[in-house]
C-alpha positions as CSV (number, residue, x, y, z in Angstrom):
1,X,-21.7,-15.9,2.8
2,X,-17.7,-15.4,2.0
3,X,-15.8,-15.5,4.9
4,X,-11.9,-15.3,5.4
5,X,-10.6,-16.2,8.6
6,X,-6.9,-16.3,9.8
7,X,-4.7,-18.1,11.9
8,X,-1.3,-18.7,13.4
9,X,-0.6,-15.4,14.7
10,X,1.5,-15.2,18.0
11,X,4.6,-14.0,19.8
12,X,7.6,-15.5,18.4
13,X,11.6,-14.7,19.7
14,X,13.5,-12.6,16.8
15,X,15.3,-15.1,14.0
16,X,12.1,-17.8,15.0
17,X,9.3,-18.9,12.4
18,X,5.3,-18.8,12.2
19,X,2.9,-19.9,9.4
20,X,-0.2,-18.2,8.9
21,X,-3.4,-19.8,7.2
22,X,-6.2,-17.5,5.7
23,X,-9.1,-20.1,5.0
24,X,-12.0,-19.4,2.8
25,X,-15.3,-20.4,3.5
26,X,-18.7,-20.3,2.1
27,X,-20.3,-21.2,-1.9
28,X,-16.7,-20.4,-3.1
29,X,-16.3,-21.4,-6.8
30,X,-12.8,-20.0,-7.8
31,X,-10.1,-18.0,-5.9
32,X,-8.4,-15.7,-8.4
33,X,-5.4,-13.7,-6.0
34,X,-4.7,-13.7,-2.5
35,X,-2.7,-11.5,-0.8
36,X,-1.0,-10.7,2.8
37,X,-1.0,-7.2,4.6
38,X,-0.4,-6.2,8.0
39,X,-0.6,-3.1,9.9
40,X,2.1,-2.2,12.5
41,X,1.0,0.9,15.2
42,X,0.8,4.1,13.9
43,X,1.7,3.2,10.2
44,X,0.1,2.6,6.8
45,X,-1.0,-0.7,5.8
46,X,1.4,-2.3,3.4
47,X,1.0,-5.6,1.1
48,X,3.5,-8.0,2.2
49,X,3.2,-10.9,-0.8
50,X,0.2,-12.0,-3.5
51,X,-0.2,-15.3,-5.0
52,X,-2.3,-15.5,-8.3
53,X,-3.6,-17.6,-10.5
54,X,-0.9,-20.0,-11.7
55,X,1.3,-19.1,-8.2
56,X,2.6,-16.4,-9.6
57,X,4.0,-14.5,-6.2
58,X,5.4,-11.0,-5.3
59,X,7.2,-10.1,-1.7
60,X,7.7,-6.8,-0.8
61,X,11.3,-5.7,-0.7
62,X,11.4,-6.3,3.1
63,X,10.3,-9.8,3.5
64,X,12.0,-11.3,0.1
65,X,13.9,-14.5,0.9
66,X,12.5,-14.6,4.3
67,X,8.4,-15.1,3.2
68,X,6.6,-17.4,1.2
69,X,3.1,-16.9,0.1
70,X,1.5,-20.3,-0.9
71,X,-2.4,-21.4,-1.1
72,X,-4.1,-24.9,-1.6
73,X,-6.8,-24.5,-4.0
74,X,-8.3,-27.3,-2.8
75,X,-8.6,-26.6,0.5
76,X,-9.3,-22.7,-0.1
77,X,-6.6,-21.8,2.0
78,X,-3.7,-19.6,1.8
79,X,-0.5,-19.4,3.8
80,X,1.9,-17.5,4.8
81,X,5.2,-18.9,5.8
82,X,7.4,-16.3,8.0
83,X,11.2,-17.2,8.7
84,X,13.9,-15.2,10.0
85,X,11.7,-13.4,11.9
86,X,12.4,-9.3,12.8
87,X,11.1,-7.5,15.6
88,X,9.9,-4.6,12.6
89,X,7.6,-7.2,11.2
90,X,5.7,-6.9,14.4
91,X,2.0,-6.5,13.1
92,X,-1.4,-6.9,12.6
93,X,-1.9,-9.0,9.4
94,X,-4.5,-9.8,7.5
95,X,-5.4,-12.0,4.3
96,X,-7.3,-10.6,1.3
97,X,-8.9,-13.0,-1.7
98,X,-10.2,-12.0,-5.0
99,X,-13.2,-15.2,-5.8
100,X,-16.3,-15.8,-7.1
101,X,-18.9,-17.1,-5.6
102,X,-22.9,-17.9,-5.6
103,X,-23.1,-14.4,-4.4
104,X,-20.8,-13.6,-8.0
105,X,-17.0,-11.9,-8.0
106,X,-16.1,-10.2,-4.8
107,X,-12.9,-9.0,-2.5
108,X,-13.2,-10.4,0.8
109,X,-10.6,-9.5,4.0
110,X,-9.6,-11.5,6.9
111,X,-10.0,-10.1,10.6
112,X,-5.9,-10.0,11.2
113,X,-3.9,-11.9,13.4
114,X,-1.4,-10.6,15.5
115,X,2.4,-11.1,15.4
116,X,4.8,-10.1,17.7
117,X,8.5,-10.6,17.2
118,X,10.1,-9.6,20.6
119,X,12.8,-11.2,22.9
């Protein structure tokens, strides 16, 4: 069973850094996209980045130059590198993968993580 679990979440001072990980577990034979979300209180969810196959990336307006979205095939892992940190991307966020696996192609999300930018 496909299973996407996230990590690295956690209160950070405004201007600071975190890196989340997203790793993929389970009969995994290919991972086509994956992507980063997050949820603040009392909004809509919004895609933050996507990696796809051949790293092609995309940022939303709002986290350009500040984010990178990277993922080690290998390792079925994706990351999320967050610098110059705002107290508005205070959220819930959460991975998403596009794979195939012995149970065939599928779209698999992550529990969230929390992270709060606050001085």
């Amino acid at each position: 069973q496909v299973q996407l679990v996230e990590s690295g979440g956690g209160l950070v001072q405004p201007g600071g850094s975190l890196r989340l990980s997203c790793a993929a577990s389970g009969r995994i034979i290919s991972i086509y996209a994956m992507g980063w979300y997050r949820q603040a209180p009392g909004k809509q969810r919004e895609l933050v980045a996507t990696i796809t196959t051949g790293d092609t990336t995309n940022y939303a307006d709002s986290v350009k130059g500040r984010f990178t979205i990277s993922r080690d095939n290998a390792k079925s892992t994706g990351y999320l590198q967050m610098d110059n940190l705002k107290p508005e991307d205070t959220a819930v966020y959460s991975c998403n993968a596009l794979l195939s696996s012995s149970d065939g192609v599928g779209n698999y999300w992550g529990q969230g993580t929390q992270v709060t930018v606050s001085s």
